[in-house]
C-alpha positions in Angstrom: -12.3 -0.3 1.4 -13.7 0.5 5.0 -12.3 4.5 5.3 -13.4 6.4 2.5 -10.6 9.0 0.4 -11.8 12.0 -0.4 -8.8 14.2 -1.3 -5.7 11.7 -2.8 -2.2 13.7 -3.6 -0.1 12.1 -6.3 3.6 13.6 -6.2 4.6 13.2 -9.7 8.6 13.5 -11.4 6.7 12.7 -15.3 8.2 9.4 -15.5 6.7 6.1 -16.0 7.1 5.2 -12.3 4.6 7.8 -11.4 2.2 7.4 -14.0 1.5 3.7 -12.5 1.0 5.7 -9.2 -1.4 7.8 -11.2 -3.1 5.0 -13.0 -3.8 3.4 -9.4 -5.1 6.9 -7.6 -7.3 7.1 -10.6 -8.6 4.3 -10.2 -9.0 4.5 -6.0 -10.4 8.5 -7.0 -13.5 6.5 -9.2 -14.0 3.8 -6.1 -14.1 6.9 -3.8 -15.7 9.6 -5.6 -12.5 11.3 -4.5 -10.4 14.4 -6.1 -7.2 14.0 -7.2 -4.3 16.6 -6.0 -1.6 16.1 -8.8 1.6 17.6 -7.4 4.8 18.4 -9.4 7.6 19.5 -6.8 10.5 20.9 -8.7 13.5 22.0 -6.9 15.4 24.3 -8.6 18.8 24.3 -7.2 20.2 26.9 -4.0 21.7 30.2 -5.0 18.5 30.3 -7.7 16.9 33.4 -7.5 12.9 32.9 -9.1 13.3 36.5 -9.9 16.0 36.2 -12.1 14.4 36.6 -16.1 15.2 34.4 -18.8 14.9 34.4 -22.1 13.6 30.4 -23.4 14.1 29.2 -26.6 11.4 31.0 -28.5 10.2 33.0 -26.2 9.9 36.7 -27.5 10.7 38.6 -24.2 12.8 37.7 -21.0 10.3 36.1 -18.1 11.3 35.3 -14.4 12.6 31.7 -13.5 9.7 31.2 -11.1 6.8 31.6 -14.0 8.8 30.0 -16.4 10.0 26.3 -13.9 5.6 27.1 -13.3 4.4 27.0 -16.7 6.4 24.3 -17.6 5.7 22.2 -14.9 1.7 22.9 -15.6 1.9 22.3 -18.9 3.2 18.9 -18.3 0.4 18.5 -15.4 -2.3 19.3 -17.3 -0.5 16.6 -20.2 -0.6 14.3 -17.6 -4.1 14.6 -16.5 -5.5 14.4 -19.4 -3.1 10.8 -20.6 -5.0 9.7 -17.4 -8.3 11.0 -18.0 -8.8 12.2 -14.7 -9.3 15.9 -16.5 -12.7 16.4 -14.2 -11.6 15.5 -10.8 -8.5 16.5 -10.9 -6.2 19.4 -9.3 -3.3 20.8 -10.6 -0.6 21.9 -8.1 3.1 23.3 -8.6 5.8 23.3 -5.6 9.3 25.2 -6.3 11.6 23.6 -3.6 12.8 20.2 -1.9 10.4 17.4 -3.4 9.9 15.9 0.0 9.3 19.0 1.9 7.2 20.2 -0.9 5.3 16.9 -1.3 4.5 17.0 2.7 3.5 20.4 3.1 0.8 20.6 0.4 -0.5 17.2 1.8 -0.9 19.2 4.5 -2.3 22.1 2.7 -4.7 20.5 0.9 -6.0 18.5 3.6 -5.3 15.1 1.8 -6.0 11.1 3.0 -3.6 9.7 1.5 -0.5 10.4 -0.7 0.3 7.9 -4.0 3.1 7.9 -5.5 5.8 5.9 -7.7 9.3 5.2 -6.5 12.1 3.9 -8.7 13.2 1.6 -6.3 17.1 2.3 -6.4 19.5 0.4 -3.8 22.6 0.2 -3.2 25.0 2.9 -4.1 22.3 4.4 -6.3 20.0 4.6 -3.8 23.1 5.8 -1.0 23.9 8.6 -3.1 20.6 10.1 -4.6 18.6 9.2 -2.1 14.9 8.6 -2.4 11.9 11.1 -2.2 9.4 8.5 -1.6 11.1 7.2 1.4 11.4 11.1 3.2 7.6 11.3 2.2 7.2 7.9 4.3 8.6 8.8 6.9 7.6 12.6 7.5 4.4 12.5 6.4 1.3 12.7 8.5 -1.1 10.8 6.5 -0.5 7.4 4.5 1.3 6.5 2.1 0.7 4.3 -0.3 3.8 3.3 -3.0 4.0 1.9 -6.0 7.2 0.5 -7.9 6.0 -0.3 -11.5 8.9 -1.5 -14.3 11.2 1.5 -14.8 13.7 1.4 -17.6 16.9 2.8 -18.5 14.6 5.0 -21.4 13.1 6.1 -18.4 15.6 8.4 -17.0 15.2 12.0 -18.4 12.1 12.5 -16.3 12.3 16.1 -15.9 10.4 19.1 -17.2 11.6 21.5 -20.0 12.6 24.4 -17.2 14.1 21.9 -15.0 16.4 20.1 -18.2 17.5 24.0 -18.9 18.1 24.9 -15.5 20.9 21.9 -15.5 22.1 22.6 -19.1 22.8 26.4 -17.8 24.3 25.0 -14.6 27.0 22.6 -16.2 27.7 24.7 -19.3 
């Protein structure tokens, strides 16, 4: 590869269509002696307040939204990581807002050459209606994008993070 990466951001949802786009930034981080920005963009919902305290299964005093949709989401970073055993070149990074925007900005932020990531390849009238992260990232982003579609299964759809699964319990209940 003529242009060497040194900084590679890899937006991930936790499901098996990002960890392929993990598995391949690994493997481009090794070519390149590169670091690896792993990004976990979680958008809580308008109306949300991140100040608002909680009190989580188990959890023996209230805490506010924000640390708690945090915590989780490192927690399942850090998980992540270490599945891919990119534990020492690795950076762990948590976005509360619209994936997209999120995903662009800290490319931006953390000055990186390229952004990986998975998509689930919906079309059609999945795609018309939820739309698709990866292809705002395409086309707003300032650096390249490299995507990768690995085989997603139906057992694959529950891809979201302990805070974010309560969030929409609370929300339709």
């Amino acid at each position: 590869m003529g242009v060497p990466f040194r900084v590679i951001l890899v937006p991930t949802d936790f499901s098996a269509c990002s960890d392929g786009a993990l598995a391949l930034a690994a493997e481009l981080a090794r070519h390149h002696d590169a670091r690896i920005v792993l990004l976990h963009a979680s958008d809580v919902g308008g109306g949300i307040d991140l100040d608002t305290p909680i009190q989580p299964e188990g959890a023996r005093a209230p805490v506010a939204m924000g640390a708690f949709v945090r915590t989780s989401a490192e927690a399942e970073l850090a998980a992540e990581a270490r599945r891919a055993g990119i534990g020492e070149r690795v950076d762990l990074r948590v976005e509360i807002g619209r994936p997209a925007e999120r995903i662009v900005a800290a490319a931006k932020a953390v000055a990186a050459d390229v952004i990986v990531m998975g998509t689930h390849g919906r079309t059609g009238l999945a795609h018309l209606l939820v739309g698709s992260v990866t292809e705002r990232v395409v086309r707003t982003a300032t650096v390249p994008v490299l995507t990768v579609r690995p085989r997603c299964g139906a057992d694959d759809a529950d891809h979201r993070t302990a805070a974010e699964r309560l969030l929409e319990d609370e929300s339709t209940g």
